[in-house]
N, C-alpha and C positions, 0 to 999 in steps of 0.2 A: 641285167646289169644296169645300174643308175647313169643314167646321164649325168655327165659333170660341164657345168657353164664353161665356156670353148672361146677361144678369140681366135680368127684364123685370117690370115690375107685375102680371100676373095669369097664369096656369098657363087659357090658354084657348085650345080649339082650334079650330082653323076649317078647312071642307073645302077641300082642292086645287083652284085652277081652271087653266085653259091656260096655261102658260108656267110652272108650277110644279114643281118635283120634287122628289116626295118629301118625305119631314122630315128634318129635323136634328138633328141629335145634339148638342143644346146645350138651355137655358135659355132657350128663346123664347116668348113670350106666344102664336106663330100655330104654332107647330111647324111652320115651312115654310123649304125656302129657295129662292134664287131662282135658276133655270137663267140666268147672265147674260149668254154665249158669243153667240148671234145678236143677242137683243134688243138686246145694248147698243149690237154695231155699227151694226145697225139706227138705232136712236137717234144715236149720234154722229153717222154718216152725215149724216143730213138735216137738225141741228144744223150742221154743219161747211160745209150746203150752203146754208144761210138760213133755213131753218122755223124756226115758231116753233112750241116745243115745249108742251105741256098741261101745267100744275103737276104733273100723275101723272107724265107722263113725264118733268119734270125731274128729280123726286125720285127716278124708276126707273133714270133713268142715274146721278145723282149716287150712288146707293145701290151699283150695279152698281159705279162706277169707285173708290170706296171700299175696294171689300172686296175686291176684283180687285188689287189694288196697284198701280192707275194713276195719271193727274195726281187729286190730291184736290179734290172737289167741294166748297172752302169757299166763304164769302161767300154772297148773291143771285144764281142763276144769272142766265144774260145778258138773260133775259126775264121775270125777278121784277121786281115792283117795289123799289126802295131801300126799308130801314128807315127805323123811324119814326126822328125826331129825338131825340139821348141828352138825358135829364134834365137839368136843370141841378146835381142831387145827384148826384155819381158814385157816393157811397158806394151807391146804389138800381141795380141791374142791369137795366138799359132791353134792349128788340129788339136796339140797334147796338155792343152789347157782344157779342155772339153772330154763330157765324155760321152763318145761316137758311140751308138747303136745302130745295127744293120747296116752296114756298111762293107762294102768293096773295098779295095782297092783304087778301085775308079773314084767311087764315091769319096775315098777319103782326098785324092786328088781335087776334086770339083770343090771340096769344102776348104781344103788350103787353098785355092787359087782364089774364091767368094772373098776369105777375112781377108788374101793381101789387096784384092781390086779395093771393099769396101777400106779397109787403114792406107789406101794409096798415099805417099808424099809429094809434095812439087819438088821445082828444084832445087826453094831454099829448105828443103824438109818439112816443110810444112803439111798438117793433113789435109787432101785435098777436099775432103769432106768432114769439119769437126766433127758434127753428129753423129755420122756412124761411127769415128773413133769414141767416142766419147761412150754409146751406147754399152759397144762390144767391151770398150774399159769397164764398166757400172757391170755388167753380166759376170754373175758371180764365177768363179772359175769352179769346173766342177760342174755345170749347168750340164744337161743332158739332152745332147741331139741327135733324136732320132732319125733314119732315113729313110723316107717313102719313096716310091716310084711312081704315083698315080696322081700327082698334082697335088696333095692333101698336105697343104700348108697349113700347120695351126698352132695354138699353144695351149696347155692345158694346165688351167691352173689348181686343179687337184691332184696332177702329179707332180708339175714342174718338169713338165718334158715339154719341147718344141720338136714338132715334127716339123721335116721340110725335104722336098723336092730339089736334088741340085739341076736337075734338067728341065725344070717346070716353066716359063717363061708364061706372061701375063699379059695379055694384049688388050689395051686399054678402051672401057665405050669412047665413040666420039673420033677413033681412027687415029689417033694419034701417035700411036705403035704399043710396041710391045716391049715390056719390061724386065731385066733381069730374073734368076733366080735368085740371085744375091741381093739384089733387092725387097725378093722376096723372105729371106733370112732375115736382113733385118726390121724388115715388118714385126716379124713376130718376136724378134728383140725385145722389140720396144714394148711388148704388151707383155714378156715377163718383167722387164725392169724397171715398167713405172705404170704399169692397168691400173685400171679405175678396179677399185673394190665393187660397185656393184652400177655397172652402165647400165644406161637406161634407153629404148625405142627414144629412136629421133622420128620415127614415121615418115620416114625419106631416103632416096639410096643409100646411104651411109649405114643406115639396119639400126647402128645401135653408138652412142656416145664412147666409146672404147676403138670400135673402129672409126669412128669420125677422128677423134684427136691423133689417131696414128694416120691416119691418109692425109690429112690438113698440117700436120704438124712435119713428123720426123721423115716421113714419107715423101712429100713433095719437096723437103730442105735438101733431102740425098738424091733424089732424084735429080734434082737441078744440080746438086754439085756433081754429079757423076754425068749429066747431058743424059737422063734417061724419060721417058715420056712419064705425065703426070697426070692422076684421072681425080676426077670428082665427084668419084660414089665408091661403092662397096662391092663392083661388078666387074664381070670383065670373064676373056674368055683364053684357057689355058693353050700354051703350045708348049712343045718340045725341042728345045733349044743345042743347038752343038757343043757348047757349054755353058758351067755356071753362069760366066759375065754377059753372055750374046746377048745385045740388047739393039733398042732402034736408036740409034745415034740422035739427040734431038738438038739444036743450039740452045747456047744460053739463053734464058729469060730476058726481056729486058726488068733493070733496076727498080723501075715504076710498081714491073708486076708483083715483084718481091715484096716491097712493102706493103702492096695491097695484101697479099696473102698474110705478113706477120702480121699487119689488124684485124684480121679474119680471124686469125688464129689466137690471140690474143681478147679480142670477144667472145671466142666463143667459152675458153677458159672462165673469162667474167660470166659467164653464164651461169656456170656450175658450179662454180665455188663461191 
């Protein structure tokens, strides 16, 4: 199976287990890929034949028949529960704007609770974080999220599938704490709805100009409006959170620090373009 170039929230690796081979020669959070030749028949198989399939293994074939160039695993597979009900604000990106793969019940909880924490309002309505409203507004509707279990945050842009962890939490080098998964979500937002066509080695923890502009840019802007910890590299080490939003409460930045980051980030765009 081809490696396809992968943008994913953290540069973390995890050992092989059965059914895995090898790593890949891409951009992936687990540096794995997935041998999907028996399993998936496997899988189809006793789908095709009336089992009912384990959310793992929905999302294993859905993932499989994806990236394999089969029929696309959009929507609730056949043994997911329906999404929740959409808002009555369209402008706010609900569950049933998306289409959820592998998915629980649970899971689809943790992923409604993500878009209302990320579109939160003050109390004159305001979003408390434009950027993540803004991103989730730009993300086509229709977008396809898939649901892992093992940390394996990424985005892949030969399917247009985002995979993402709602229990995955991020703990940041340098002690600072630990980071939502929802924050993790729109990580990888941000690299289907505005990646670099073809990022290039920075030769520094950031790994690669794709993930440098999302951890300096929309990364650290939502982090600070949401009071979540903020890192500066491409590392860091996964935990298992009680939910989507559990994060390390961090205070506001001071004013100063912000502007230094918007010239930071703002050169380094002059860099590139």
């Amino acid at each position: 199976m081809e490696a396809a170039s992968i943008s994913n929230r953290s540069n973390v690796n995890f050992s092989s287990n059965a059914g895995l081979a090898g790593q890949a020669n891409a951009y992936t959070r687990t540096s794995l890929a997935l041998d999907a030749g028996d399993e998936g028949a496997t899988l189809q198989a006793r789908l095709d034949a009336g089992a009912t399939l384990s959310p793992v293994e929905q999302g294993t074939l859905a993932r499989i028949m994806d990236r394999a160039g089969g029929p696309p695993a959009h929507g609730p597979a056949a043994n997911d529960p329906a999404p929740a009900d959409k808002a009555a604000n369209d402008d706010v990106k609900t569950v049933e704007d998306f289409n959820v793969t592998g998915a629980s019940a649970q899971d689809l909880k943790d992923l409604k609770e993500a878009l209302a924490y990320l579109q939160q309002t003050d109390a004159k309505g305001n979003p408390v974080s434009e950027t993540a409203t803004e991103l989730l507004d730009d993300l086509s509707d229709g977008a396809t999220i898939h649901i892992v279990h093992d940390g394996g945050d990424q985005y892949d842009p030969s399917t247009g599938v985002i995979d993402w962890d709602p229990r995955s939490g991020l703990t940041v080098t340098g002690g600072a704490g630990t980071q939502s998964a929802a924050l993790g979500l729109i990580h990888e937002v941000d690299h289907e709805v505005n990646g670099l066509a073809n990022p290039q080695p920075t030769g520094d923890g950031y790994d690669n100009t794709e993930e440098q502009r999302v951890i300096q840019g929309s990364e650290t802007t939502i982090a600070h409006d949401l009071h979540e910890p903020t890192r500066t590299d491409h590392y860091g080490s996964l935990e298992v959170m009680k939910s989507s939003t559990d994060h390390t409460e961090v205070a506001p930045p001071d004013p100063s620090v912000i502007s230094k980051i918007v010239d930071r980030v703002k050169d380094f765009f002059d860099s590139i373009f």
